[in-house]
Each structure stands twice: as C-alpha cells, then as structure tokens.
C-alpha positions as CSV (number, residue, x, y, z in Angstrom):
1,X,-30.0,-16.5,-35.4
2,X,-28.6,-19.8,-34.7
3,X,-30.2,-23.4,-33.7
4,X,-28.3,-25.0,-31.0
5,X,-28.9,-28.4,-29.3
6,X,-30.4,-28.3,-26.0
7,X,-31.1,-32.0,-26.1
8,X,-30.1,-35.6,-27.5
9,X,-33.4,-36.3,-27.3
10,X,-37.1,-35.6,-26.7
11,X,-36.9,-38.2,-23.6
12,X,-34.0,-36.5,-22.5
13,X,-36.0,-33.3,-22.5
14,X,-39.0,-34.7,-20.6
15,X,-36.8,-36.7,-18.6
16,X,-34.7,-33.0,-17.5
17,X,-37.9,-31.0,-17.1
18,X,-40.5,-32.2,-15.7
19,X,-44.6,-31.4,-16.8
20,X,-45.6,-28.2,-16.2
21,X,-41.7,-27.3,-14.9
22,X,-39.1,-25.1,-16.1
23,X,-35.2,-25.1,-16.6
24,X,-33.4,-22.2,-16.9
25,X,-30.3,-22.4,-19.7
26,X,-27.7,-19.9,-21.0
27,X,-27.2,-19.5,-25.2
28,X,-25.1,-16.7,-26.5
29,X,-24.9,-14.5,-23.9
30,X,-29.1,-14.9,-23.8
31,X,-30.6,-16.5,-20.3
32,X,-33.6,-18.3,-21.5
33,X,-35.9,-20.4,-19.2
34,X,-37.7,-23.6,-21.2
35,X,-40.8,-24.8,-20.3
36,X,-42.8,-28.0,-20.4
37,X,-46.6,-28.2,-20.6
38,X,-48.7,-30.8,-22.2
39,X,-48.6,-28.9,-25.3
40,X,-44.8,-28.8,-25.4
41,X,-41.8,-26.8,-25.5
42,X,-41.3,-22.9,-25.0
43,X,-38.2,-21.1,-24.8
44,X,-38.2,-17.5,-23.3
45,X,-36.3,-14.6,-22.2
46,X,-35.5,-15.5,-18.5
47,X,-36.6,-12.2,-17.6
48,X,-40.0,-10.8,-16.8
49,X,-40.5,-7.2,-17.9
50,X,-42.3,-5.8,-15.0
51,X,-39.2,-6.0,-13.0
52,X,-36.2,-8.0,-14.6
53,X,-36.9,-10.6,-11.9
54,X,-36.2,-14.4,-13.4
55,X,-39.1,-16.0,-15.2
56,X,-37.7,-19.7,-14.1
57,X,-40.1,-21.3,-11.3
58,X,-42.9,-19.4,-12.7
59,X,-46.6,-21.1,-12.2
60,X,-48.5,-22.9,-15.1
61,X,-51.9,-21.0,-14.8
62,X,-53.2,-22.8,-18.5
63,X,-54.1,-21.9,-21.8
64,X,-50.2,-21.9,-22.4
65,X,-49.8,-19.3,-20.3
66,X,-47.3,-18.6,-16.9
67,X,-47.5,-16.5,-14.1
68,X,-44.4,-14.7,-12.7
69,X,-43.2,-15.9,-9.5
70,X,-42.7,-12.4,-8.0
71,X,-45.7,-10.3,-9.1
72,X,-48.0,-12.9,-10.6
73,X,-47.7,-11.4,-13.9
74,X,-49.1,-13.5,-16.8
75,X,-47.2,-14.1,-19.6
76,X,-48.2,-15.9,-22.7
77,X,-45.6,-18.9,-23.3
78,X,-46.4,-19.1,-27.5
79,X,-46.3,-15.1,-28.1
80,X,-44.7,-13.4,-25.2
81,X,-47.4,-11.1,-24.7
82,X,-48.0,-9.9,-20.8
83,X,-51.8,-9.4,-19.2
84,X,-50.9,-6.4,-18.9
85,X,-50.6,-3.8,-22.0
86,X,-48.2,-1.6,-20.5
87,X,-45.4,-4.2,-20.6
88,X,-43.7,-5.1,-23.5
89,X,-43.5,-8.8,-24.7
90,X,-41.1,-11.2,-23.0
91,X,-38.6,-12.3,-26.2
92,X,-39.9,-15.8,-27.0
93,X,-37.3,-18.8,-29.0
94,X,-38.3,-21.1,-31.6
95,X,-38.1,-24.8,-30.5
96,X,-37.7,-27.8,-32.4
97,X,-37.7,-31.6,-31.6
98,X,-35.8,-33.2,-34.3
99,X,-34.4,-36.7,-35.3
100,X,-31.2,-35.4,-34.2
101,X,-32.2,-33.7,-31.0
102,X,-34.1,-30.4,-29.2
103,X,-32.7,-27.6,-30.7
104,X,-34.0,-23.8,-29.7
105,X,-33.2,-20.8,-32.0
106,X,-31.3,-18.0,-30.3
C-alpha cells in the first residue's frame, strides 16, 4: 500500500468538498469517492456492492453512515460494512491530514 497526496492542505480539502459532500478521485487503477462530514475524512471503494453502481453523490443519513444513491443502501463510512448482511463490505482507505498535506492509503 502506498500514501499519496490528495491535498496541499486541509483547507484545500474542505475548500474541494464541501460538508456532508463527496468527490470522486482515481489512485492506482482504484476509483475511490472521499467524503466530508463533521467528523472528517473517508475514503471508499467508489462502488457499492449491491450493484457496482458509483457510491459518489450518495446521501449523509448520520452516525457516519451513507446511503447509496440508487438503492438506498447504507453503508458505514469508518468500516465499510452495508445494512444489509448479505453484502460484502465496501473496501474503505486510510486518510490522513498531515503537516504536508491529505494523503489517503491505496
């Protein structure tokens, strides 16, 4: 796994996605959607499992938690894990807001 700059800085990062917003980004070959509640920054698999369908423009439904924007699936932002059990986990990125930048972990 590598870290790679997805920022200059955490201003820049608010200032590019807005509260409870999404941006969707490419990283080695992975399409990844990040996320900005009042909790912070998630980085996921742009891809919700029910049907492939892009997570980005999802709904902010609280407790960290989104909601697809096809199906309404909900999908945890911190673990992954779907409301329902029969769906695997979206694949969830490390983020970090650093001296030097944002940087998420693909």
């Amino acid at each position: 796994m590598k870290w790679y700059k997805i920022f200059e800085t955490e201003v820049e990062a608010k200032s590019a996605i807005g509260l409870m917003k999404s941006r969707g980004i490419s990283l080695d070959n992975q399409d990844i959607v990040i996320f900005r509640t009042t909790s912070g920054f998630w980085a996921l698999e742009n891809k919700c499992p029910h049907q492939q369908l892009p997570l980005k423009g999802s709904n902010y439904i609280g407790n960290d938690k989104i909601e697809c924007p096809f199906h309404f699936l909900s999908i945890n932002l911190k673990t992954g894990v779907t409301g329902n059990s029969t769906y695997k986990p979206v694949k969830t990125f490390p983020i970090q807001i650093r001296n030097d930048g944002v940087f998420v972990e693909v």
